[in-house]
PQR file with spaces between the fields and no chain letter, atoms N, CA, C, O and H, PARSE charges and radii, in Angstrom:
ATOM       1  N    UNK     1      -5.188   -5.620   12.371 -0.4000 1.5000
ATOM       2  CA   UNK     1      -5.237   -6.178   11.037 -0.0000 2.0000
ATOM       3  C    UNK     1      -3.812   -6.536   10.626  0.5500 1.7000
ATOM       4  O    UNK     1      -2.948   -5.789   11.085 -0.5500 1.4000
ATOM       5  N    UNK     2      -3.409   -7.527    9.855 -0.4000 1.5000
ATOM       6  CA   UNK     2      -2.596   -7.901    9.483 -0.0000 2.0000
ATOM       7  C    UNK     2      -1.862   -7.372    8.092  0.5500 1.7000
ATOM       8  O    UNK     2      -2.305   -7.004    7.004 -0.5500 1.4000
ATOM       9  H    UNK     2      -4.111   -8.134    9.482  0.4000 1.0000
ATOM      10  N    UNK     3      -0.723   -7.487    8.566 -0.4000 1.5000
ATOM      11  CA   UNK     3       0.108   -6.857    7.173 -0.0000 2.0000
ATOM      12  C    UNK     3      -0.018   -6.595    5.902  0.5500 1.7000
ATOM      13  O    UNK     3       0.255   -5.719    5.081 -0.5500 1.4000
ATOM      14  H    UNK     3      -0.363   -7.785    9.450  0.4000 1.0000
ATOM      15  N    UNK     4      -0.654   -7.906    6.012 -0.4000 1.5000
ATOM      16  CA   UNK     4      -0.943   -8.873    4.724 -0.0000 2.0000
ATOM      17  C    UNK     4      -2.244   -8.183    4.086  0.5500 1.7000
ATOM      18  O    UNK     4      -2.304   -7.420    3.122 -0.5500 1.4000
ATOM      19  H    UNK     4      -0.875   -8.617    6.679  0.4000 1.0000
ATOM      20  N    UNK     5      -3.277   -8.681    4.918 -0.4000 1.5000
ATOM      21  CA   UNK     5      -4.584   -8.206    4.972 -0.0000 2.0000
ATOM      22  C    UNK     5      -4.599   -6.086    4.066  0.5500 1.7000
ATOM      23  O    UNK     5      -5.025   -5.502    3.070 -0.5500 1.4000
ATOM      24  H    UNK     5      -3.228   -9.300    5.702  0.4000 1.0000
ATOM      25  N    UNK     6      -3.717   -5.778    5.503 -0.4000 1.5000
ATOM      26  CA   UNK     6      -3.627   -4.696    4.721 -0.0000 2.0000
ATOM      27  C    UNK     6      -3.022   -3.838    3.539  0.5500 1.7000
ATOM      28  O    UNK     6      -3.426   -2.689    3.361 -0.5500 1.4000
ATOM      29  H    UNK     6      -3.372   -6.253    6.312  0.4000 1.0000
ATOM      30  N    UNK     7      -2.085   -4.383    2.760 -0.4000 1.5000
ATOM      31  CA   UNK     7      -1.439   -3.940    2.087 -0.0000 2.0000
ATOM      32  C    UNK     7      -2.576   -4.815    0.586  0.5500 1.7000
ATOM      33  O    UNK     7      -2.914   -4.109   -0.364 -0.5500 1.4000
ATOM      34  H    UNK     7      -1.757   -5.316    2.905  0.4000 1.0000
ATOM      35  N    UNK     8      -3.007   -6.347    0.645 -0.4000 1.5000
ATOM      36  CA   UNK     8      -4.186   -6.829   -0.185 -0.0000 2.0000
ATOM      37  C    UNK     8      -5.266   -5.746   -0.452  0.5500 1.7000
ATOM      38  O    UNK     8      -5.641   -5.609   -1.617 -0.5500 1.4000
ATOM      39  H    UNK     8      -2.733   -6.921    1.417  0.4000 1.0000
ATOM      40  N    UNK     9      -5.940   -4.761    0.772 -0.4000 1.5000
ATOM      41  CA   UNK     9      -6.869   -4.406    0.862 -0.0000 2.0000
ATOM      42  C    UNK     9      -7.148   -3.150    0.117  0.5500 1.7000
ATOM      43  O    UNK     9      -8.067   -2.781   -0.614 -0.5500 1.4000
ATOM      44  H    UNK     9      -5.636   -4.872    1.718  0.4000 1.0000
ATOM      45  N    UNK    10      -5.933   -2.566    0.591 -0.4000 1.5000
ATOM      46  CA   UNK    10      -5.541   -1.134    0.078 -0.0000 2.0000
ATOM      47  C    UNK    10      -5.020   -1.209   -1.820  0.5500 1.7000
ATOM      48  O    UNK    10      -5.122   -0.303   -2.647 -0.5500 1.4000
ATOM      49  H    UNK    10      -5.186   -2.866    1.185  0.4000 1.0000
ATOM      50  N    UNK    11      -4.583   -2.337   -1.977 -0.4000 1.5000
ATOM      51  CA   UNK    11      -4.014   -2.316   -3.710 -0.0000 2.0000
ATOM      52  C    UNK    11      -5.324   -3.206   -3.784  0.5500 1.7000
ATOM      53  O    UNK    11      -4.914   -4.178   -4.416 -0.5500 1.4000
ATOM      54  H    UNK    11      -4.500   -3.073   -1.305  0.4000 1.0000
ATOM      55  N    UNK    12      -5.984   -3.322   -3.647 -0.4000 1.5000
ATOM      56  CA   UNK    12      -7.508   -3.618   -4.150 -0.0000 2.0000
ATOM      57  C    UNK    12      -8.674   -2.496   -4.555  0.5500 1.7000
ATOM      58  O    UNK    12      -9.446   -2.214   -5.471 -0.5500 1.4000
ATOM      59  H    UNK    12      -6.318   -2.532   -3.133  0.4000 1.0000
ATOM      60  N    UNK    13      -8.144   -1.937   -2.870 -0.4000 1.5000
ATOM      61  CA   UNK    13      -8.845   -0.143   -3.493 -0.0000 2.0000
ATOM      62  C    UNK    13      -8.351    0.651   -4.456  0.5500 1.7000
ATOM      63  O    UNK    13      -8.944    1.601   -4.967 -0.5500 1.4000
ATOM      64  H    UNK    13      -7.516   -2.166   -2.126  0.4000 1.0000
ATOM      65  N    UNK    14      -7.262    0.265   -4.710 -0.4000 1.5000
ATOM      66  CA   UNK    14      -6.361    1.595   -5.832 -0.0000 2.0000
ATOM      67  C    UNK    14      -6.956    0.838   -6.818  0.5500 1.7000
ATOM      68  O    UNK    14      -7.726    1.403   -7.594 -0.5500 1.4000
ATOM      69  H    UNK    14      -6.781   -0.507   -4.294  0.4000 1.0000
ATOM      70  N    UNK    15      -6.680   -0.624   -6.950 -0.4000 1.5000
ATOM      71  CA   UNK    15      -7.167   -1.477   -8.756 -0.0000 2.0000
ATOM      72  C    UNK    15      -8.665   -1.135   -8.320  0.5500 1.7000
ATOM      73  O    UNK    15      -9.221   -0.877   -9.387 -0.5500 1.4000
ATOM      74  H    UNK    15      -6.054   -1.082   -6.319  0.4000 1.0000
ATOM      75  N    UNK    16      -9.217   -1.057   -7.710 -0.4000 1.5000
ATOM      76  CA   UNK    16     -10.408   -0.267   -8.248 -0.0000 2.0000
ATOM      77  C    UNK    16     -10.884    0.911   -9.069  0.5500 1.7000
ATOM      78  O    UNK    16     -11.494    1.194  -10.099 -0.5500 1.4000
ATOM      79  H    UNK    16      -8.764   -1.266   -6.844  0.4000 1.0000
ATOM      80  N    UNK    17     -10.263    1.435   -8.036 -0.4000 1.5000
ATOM      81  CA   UNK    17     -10.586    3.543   -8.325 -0.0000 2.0000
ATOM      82  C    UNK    17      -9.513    3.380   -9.699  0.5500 1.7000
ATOM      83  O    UNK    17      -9.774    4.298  -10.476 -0.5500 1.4000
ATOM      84  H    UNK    17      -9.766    1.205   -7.198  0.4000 1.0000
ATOM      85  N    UNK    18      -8.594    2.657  -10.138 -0.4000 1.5000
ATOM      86  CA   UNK    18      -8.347    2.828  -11.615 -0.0000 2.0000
ATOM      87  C    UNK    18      -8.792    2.191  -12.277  0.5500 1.7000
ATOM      88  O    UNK    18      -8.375    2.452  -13.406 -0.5500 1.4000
ATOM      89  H    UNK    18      -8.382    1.911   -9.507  0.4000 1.0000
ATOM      90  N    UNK    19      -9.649    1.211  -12.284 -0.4000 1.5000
ATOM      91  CA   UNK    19     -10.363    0.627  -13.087 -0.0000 2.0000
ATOM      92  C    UNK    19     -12.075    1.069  -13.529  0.5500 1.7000
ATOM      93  O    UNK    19     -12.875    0.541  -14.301 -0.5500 1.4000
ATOM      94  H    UNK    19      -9.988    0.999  -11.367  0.4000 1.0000
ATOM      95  N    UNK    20     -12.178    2.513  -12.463 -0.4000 1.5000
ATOM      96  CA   UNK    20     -13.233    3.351  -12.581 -0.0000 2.0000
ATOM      97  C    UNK    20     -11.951    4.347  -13.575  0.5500 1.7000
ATOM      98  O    UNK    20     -12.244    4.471  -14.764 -0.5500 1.4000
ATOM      99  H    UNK    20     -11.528    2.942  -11.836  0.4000 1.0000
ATOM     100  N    UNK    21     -11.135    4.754  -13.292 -0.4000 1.5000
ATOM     101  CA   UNK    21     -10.378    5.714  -14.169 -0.0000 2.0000
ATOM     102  C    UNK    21     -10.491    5.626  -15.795  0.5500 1.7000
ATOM     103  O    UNK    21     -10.696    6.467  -16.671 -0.5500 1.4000
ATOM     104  H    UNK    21     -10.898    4.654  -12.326  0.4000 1.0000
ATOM     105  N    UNK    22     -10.171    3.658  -15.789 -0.4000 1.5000
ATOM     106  CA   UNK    22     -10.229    3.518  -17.516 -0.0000 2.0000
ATOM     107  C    UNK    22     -11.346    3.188  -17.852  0.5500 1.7000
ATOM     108  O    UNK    22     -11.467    3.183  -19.077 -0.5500 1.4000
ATOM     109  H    UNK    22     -10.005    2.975  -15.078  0.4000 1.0000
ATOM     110  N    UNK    23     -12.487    2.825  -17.151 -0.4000 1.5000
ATOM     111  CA   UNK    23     -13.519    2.923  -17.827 -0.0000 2.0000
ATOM     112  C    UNK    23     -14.624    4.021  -17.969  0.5500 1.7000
ATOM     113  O    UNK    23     -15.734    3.872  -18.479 -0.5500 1.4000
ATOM     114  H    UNK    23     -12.389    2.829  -16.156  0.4000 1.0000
ATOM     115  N    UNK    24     -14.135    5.072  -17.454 -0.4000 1.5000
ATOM     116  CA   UNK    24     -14.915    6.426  -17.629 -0.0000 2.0000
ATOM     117  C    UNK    24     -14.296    7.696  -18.068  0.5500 1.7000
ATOM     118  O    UNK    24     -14.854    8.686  -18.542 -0.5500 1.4000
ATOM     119  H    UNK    24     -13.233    5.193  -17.039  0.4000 1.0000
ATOM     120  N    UNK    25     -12.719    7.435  -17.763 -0.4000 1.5000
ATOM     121  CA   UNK    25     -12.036    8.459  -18.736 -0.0000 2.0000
ATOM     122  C    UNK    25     -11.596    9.443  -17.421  0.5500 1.7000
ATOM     123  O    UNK    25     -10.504    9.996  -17.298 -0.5500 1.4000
ATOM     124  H    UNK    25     -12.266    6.631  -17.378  0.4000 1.0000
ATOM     125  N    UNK    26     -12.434    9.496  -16.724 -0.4000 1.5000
ATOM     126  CA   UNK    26     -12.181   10.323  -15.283 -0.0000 2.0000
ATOM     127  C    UNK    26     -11.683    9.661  -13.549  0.5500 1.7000
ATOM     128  O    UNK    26     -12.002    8.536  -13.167 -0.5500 1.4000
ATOM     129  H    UNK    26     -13.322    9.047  -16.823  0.4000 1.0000
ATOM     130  N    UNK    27     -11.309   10.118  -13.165 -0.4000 1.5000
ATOM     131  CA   UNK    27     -10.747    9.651  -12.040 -0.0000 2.0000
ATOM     132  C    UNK    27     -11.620    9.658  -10.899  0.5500 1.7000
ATOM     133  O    UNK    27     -12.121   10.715  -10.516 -0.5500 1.4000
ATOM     134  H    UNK    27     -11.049   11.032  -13.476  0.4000 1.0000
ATOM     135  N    UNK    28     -11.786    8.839  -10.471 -0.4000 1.5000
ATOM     136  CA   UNK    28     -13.317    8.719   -9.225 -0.0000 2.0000
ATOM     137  C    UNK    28     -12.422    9.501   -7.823  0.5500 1.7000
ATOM     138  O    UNK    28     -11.239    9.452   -7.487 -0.5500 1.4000
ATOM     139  H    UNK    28     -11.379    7.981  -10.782  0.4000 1.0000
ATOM     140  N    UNK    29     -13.377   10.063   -7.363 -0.4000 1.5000
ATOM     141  CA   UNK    29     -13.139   10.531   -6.416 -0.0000 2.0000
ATOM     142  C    UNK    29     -12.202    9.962   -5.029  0.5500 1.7000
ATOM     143  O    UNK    29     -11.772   10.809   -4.246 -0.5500 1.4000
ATOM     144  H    UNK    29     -14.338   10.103   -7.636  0.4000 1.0000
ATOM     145  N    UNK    30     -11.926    8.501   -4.789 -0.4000 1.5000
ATOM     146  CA   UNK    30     -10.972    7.929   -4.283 -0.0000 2.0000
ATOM     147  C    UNK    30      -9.815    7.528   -4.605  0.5500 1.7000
ATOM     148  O    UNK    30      -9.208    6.747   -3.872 -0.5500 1.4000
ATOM     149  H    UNK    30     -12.275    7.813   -5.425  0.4000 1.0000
ATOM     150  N    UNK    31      -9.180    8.088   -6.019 -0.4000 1.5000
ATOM     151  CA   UNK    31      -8.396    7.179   -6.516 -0.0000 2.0000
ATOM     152  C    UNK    31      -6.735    8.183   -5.704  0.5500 1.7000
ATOM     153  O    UNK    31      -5.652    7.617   -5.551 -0.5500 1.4000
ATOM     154  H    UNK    31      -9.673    8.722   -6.614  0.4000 1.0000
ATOM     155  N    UNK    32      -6.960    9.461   -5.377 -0.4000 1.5000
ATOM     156  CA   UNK    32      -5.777   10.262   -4.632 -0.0000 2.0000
ATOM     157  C    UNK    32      -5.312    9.510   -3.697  0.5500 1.7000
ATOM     158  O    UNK    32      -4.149    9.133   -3.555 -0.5500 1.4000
ATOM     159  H    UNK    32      -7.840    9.920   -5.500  0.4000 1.0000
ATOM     160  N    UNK    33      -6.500    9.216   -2.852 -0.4000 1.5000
ATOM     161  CA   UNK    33      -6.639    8.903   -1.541 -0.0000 2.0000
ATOM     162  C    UNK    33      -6.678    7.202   -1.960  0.5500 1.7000
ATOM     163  O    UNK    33      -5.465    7.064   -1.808 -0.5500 1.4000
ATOM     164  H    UNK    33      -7.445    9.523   -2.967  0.4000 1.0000
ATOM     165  N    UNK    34      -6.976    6.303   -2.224 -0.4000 1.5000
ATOM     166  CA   UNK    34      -6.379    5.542   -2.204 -0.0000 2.0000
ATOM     167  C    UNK    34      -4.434    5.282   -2.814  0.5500 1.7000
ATOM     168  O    UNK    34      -3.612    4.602   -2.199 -0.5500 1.4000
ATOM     169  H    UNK    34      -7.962    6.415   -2.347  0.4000 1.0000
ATOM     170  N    UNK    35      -4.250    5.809   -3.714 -0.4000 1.5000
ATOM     171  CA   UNK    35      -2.975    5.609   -3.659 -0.0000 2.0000
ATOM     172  C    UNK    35      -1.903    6.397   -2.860  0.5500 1.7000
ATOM     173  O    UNK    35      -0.679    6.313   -2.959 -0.5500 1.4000
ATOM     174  H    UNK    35      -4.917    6.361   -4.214  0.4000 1.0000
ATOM     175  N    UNK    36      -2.506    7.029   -2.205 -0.4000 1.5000
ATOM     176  CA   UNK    36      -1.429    7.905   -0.998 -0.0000 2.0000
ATOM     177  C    UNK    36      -1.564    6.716    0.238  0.5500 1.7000
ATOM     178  O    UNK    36      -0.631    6.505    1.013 -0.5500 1.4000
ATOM     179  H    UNK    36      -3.501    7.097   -2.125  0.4000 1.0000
ATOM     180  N    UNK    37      -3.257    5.753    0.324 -0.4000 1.5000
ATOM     181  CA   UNK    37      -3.315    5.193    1.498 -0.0000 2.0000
ATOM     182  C    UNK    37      -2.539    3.667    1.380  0.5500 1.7000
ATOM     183  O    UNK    37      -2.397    2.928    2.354 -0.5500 1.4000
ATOM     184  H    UNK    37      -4.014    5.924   -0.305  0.4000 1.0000
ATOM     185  N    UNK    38      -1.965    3.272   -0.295 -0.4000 1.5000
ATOM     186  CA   UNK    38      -1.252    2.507   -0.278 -0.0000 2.0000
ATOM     187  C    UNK    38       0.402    2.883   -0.297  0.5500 1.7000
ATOM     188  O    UNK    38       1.375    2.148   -0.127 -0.5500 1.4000
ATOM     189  H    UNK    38      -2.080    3.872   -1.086  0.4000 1.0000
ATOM     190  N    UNK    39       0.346    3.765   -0.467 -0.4000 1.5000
ATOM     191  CA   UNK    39       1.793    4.446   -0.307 -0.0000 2.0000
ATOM     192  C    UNK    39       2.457    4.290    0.740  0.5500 1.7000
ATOM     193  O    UNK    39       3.523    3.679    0.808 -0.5500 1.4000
ATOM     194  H    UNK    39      -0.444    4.361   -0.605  0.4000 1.0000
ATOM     195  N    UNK    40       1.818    4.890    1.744 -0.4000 1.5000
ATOM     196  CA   UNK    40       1.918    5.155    3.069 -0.0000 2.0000
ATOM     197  C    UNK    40       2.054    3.825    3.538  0.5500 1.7000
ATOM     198  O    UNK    40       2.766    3.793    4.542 -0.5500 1.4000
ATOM     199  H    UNK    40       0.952    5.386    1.688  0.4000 1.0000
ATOM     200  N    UNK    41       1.430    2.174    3.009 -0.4000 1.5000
ATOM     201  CA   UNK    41       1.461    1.158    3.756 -0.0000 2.0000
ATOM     202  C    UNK    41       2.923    0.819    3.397  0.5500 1.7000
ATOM     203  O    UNK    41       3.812    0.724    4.243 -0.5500 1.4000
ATOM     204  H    UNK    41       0.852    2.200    2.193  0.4000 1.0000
ATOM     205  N    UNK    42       3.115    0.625    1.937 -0.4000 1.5000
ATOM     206  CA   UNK    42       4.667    0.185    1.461 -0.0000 2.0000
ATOM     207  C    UNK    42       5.543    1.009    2.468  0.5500 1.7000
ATOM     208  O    UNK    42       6.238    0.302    3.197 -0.5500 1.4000
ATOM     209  H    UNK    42       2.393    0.702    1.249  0.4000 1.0000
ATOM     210  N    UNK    43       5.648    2.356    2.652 -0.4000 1.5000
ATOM     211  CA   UNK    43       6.521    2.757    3.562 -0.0000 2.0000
ATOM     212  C    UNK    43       6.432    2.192    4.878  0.5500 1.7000
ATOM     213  O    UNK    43       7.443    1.769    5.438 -0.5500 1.4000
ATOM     214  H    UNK    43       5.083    2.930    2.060  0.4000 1.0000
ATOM     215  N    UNK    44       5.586    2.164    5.279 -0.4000 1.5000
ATOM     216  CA   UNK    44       5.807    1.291    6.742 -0.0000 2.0000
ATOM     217  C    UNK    44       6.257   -0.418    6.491  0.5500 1.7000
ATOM     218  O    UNK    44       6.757   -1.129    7.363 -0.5500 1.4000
ATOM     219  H    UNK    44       4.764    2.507    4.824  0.4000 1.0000
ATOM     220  N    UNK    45       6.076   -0.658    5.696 -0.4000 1.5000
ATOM     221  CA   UNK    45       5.996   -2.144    5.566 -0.0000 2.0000
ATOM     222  C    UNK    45       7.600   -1.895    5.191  0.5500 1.7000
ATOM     223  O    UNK    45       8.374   -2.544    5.895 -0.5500 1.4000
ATOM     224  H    UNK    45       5.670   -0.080    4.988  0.4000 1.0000
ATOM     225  N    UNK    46       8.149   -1.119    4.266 -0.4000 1.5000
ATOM     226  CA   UNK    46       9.903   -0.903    3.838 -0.0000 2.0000
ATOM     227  C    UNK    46      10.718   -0.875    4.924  0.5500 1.7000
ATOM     228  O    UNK    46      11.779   -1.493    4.838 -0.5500 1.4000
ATOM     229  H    UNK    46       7.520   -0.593    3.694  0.4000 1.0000
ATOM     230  N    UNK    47      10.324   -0.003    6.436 -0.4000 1.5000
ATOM     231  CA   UNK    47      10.795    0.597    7.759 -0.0000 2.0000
ATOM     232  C    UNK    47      10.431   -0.667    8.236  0.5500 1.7000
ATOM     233  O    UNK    47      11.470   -1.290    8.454 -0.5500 1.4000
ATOM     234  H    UNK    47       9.462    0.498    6.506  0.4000 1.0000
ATOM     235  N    UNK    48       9.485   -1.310    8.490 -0.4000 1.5000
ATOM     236  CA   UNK    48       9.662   -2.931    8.950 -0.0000 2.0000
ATOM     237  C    UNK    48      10.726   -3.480    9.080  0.5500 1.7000
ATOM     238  O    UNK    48      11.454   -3.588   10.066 -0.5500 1.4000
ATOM     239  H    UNK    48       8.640   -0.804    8.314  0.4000 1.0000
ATOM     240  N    UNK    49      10.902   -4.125    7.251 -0.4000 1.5000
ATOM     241  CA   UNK    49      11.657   -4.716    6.817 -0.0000 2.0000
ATOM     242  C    UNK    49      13.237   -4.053    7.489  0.5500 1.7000
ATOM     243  O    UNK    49      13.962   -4.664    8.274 -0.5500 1.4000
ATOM     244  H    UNK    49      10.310   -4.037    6.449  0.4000 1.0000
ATOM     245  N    UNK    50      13.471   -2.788    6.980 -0.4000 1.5000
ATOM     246  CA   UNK    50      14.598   -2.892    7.275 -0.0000 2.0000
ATOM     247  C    UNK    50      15.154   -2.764    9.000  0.5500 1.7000
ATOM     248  O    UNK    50      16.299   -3.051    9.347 -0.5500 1.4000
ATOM     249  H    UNK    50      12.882   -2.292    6.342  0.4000 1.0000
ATOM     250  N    UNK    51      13.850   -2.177   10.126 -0.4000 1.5000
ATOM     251  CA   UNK    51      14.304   -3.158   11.285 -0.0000 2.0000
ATOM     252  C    UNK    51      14.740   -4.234   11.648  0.5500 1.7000
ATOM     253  O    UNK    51      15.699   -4.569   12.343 -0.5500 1.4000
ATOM     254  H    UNK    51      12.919   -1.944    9.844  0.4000 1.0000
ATOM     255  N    UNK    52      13.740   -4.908   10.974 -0.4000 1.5000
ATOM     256  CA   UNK    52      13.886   -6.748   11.426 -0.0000 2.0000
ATOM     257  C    UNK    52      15.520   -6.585   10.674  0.5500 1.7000
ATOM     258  O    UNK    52      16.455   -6.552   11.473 -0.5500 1.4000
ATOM     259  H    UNK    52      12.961   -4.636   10.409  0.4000 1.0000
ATOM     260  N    UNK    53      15.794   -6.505    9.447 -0.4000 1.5000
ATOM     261  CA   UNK    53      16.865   -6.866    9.074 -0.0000 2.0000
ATOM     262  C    UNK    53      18.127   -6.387    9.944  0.5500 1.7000
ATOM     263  O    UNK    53      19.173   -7.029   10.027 -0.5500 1.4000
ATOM     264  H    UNK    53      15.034   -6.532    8.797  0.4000 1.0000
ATOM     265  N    UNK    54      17.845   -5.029   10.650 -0.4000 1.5000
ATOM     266  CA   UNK    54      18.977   -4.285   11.078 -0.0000 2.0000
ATOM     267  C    UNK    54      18.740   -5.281   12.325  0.5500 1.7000
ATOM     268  O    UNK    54      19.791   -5.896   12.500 -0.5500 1.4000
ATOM     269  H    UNK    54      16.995   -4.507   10.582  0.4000 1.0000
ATOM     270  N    UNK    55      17.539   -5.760   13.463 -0.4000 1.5000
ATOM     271  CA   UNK    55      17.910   -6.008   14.811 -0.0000 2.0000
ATOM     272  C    UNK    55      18.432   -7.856   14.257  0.5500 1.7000
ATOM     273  O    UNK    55      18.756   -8.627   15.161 -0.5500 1.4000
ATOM     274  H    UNK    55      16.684   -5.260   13.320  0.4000 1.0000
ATOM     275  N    UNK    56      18.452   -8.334   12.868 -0.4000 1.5000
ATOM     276  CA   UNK    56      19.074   -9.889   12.567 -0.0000 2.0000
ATOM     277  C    UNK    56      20.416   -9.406   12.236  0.5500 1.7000
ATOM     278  O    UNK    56      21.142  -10.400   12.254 -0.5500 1.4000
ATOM     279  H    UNK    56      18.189   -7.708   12.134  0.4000 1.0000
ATOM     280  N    UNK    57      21.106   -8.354   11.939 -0.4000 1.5000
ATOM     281  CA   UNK    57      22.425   -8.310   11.529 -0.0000 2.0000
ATOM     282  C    UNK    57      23.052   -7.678   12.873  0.5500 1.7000
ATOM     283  O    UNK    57      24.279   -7.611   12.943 -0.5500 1.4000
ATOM     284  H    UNK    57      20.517   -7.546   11.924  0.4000 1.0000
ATOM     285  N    UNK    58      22.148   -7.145   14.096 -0.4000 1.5000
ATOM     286  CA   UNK    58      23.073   -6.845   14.960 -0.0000 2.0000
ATOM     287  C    UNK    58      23.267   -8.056   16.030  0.5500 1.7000
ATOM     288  O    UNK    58      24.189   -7.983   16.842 -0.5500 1.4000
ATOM     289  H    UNK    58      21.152   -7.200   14.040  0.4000 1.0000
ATOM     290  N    UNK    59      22.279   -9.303   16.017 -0.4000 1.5000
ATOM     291  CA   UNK    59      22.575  -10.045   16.727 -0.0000 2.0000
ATOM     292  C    UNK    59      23.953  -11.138   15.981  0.5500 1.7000
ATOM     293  O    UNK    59      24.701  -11.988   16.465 -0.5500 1.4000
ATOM     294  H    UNK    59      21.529   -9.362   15.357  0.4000 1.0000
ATOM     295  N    UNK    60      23.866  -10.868   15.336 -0.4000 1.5000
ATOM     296  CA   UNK    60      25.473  -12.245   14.354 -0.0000 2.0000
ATOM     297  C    UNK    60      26.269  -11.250   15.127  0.5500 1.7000
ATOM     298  O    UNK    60      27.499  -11.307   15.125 -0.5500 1.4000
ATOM     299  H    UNK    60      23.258  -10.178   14.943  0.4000 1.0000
């Protein structure tokens, strides 16, 4: 799956499970677990980024 794909997919699940949050006052049972499972993508996607950047500044 793609980067893209996944990081869309996962902040789709979190704007969900909080949009069950404000309309019931309570927190649905996925909303932990989705925002730990988008958490976890930004960090890999941050460690990406700053590879690519580190293996483009060691080739100059």
């Amino acid at each position: 799956m793609g980067v893209h794909r996944q990081v869309r997919g996962a902040a789709t699940n979190l704007n969900q499970a909080v949009t069950r949050l404000h309309s019931t006052g309570e927190p649905a049972g996925d909303l932990a677990a989705a925002a730990a499972y988008l958490a976890r993508i930004a960090a890999r996607v941050d460690e990406l980024v700053t590879a690519i950047a580190a293996a483009q500044t060691g080739r100059r």
